[in-house]
Structures are given as C-alpha cells and as structure tokens.
N, C-alpha and C positions, 0 to 999 in steps of 0.2 A: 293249267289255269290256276288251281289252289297252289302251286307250288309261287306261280307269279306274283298271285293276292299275296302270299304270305312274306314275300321277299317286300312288298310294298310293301306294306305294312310294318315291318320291322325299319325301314328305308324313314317311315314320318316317324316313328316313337323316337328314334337316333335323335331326328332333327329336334324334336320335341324336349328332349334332353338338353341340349347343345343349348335351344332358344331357353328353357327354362334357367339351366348356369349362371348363363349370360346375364340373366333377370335379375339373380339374386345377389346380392352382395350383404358381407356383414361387415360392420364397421366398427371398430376396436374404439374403445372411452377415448383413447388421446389421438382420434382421427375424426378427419371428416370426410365427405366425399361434397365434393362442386360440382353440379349436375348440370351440362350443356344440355339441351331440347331443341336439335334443330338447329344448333349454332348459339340459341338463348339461352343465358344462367336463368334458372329456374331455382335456385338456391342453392343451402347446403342442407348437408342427410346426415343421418348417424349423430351419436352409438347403436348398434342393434343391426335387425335384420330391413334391410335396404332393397326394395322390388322395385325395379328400371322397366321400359319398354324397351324392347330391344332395337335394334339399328338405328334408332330414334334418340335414344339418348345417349349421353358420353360421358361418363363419369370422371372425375381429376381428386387424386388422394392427394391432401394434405396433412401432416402431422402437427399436433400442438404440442406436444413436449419442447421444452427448453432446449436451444441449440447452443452448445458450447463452440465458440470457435477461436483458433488462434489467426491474429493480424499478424502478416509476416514483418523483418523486421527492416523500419525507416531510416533514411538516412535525413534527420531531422538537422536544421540550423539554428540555437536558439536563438533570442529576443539581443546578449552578448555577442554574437558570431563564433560560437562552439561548435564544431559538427558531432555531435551524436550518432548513437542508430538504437534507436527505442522498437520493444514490440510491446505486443498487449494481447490480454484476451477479453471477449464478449461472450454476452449471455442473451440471449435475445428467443423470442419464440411467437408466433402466431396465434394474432388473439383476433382476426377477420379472415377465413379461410377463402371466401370470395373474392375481398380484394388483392390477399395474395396472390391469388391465380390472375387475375385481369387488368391488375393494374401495371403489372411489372415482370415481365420472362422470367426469371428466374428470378427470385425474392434472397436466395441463399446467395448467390454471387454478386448481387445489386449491396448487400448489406455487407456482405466483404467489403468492395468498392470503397462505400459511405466511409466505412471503419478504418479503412488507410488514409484516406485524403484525408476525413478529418482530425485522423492522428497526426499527420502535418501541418495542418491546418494551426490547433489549439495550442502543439506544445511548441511549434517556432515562435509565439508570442508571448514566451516564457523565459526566464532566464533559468543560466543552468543552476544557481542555487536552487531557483525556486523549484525547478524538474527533482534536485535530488532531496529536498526536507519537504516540500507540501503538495506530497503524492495526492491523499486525500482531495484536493480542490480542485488538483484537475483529471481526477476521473471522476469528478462528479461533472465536469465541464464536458468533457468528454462526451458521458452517457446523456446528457440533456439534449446536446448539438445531435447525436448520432439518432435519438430517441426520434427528435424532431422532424429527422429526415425521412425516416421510416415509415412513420406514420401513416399517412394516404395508402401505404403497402399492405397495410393490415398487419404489418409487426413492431413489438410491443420490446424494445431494449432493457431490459432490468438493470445492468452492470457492464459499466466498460472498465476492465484494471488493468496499470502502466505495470509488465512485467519486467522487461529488465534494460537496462539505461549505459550499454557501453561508451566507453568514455575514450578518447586517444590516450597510448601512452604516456607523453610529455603531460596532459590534461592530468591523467592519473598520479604523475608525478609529484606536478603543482598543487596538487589539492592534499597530498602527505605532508611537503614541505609544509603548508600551511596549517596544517592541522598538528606538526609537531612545534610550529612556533607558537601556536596558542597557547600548548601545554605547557610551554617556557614562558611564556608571560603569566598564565595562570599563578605555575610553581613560584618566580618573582613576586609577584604581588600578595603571597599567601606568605612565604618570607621575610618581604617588609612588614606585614602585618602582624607579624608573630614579632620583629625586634621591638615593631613601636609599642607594642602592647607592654611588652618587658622594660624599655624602659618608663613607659609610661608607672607601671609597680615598681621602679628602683626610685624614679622621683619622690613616690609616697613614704615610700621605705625612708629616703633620709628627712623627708619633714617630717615625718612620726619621729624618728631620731635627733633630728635636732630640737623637738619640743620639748625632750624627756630623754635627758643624759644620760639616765638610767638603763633607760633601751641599750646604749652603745657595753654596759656592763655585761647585760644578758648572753649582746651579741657575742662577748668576748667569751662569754662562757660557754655558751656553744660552741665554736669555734675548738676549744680546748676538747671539748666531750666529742670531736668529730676527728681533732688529731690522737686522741688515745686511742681510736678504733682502730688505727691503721700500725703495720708493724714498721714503726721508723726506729732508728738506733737515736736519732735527736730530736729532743721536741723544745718546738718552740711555743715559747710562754708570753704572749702581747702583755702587756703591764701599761694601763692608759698614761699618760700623762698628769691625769688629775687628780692619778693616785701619789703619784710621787710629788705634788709640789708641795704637799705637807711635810715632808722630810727634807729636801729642795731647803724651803724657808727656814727650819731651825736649823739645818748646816750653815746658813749664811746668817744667821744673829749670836 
C-alpha cells in the first residue's frame, strides 16, 4: 500500500513539473510572446519571466530584431523597353507583434511577396538612365511604397537598396560606345578651346606690336638669344627692314 502511495505520489510531482514548464516562459529583450486564451489574443508578454495557464493559453514568439533579406532577382522592362534583371535587399523588422501574428500567415514571406512585385512595380516606370545614375530616388521610392504596404502587418520597412542592375550584352555594348564618344567630344571641344584661347593671345600679341615697333625689335632679339642656345653650324640673323632703309636712302641719293 505505501509502496502504491509512493508510486502515486511521484506519478502528480512529474506532472506537477511538466504543468509548471509549461507555465513558465522567459522571454529574451528582442522577443515577444502573443498570448492566445482560448482562441483570444490577450496581448503581448515579455521581456522577463512570463507565467501562462497551461492548456489554456498558447503562446506565439515573435522576434524584433531587424531582418535583412535579399529580393530575388527581376526580370524588370523599363519605362524605354530595356529588359533588365534587378535585385535588391530589405531591412524591415516588427514593431506590432500582435498584428504580425493576426493579420497575416506569415509576415516574413508576405514582405518578400510586397518586395518583388513592388520591385517591378517602381523600377518599370523608370527609364534605364534613370535606373543606372538616380539609384538614390528610387529606393527611397521603393521603401515608401513597400513601407506602406506593410503596415496594417505590424512591420516597420527601414531601407529598400537596388543591388545590382544586369544589363544585355548589346545594351552593355551601347552604353561603352556612348561613353567613349562623349570622351571624344569632350577631348574636341577642350581642344578647340585651348586653339581659340591661343589665337585669341596671338591677336593681342600683334596689336601690342603693331602699336610699338619697338616690341617687333625685342621680339627679334629674343629670337637671336633662343637660336644661340641650340647647336647649329648656321645662324640666322632677321635684320628688320626698318633697319636697312636708312642705308637703302643714302645708296640711292
């Protein structure tokens, strides 16, 4: 008989354990718990130590840490008729752990979902200049539209960024060609402006010279001090005109 009592007795302390477990939950800073009662949310719990009723209530963990996730990659058309294939990544995290759980099966695959169509969505009504120089605009575009959608879910979009933009070969082509004719236009127009500029100083240079005869004296002296530097066997010596017509006149009187 005591051996029975004592087998019982060890039979409720088990269970006693089992139901107390079950009772207790601790819940970590970037968790919560959604507490079912019966079928009804009754709220959220946590951080800390968390006491349930047992078979009565049902608890559903949700995490708040930031979820990194990569958008696979789209076969996007732009606003031009370019076919692309863009991906991206998202930063998104739970900031209503209740509506997470209730409003939507699964919140992590509903916001994949959002983040592809709308990655379709945004960047087809783009052109593809505008896709490769004004990344900026449209991932703020991006995160606003995704943000909006999410919402009612109880998650909170921080950053949508446009990772990488493959382009068709022939596209990759054409955009070399064009980027190397620029630099040929560039280079021309940096060269006309460097001749005009020079002529523009050679104009000055002969109406400084033609105002002051004297100038064209110097110039010839220099000249001289510029042929003595160099090893020639013959040098030549300019003698103006204006010098010789004084000898010129008394040959001929």
């Amino acid at each position: 008989m005591i051996g029975v009592f004592s087998s019982f007795f060890v039979f409720i302390v088990l269970i006693g354990i089992v139901i107390l477990a079950n009772a207790i939950r601790v819940v970590r800073e970037y968790e919560r718990l959604v507490v079912f009662r019966l079928g009804r949310v009754i709220g959220e719990r946590g951080p800390g130590l968390i006491l349930l009723i047992p078979i009565v209530d049902r608890p559903v963990k949700v995490g708040l840490r930031t979820v990194t996730m990569d958008v696979p990659p789209q076969d996007i058309i732009t606003k031009d008729n370019v076919t692309v294939k863009v991906n991206a990544v998202i930063y998104f995290r739970v900031v209503n752990a209740k509506d997470a759980v209730i409003q939507v099966e699964n919140f992590l695959y509903a916001t994949s979902q959002i983040a592809q169509t709308t990655l379709r969505s945004i960047l087809g009504q783009a052109e593809l200049d505008e896709l490769l120089a004004e990344r900026e605009k449209l991932n703020q575009a991006l995160q606003q539209v995704i943000d909006r959608q999410t919402e009612p879910w109880g998650v909170k979009v921080s950053t949508v960024e446009v990772k990488n933009v493959d382009l068709p070969q022939e596209m990759q082509r054409a955009i070399a060609r064009q980027a190397e004719a620029e630099r040929e236009r560039r280079a021309k127009v940096i060269n006309a402006e460097g001749e005009y500029q020079a002529a523009a100083r050679l104009t000055e240079a002969a109406a400084v010279i033609g105002r002051e005869p004297a100038a064209m004296q110097l110039r010839y002296l220099q000249t001289l001090a510029e042929i003595a530097t160099e090893n020639n066997s013959t040098t030549i010596f300019p003698v103006p005109i204006d010098i010789l017509k004084a000898f010129m006149a008394k040959a001929t009187s």
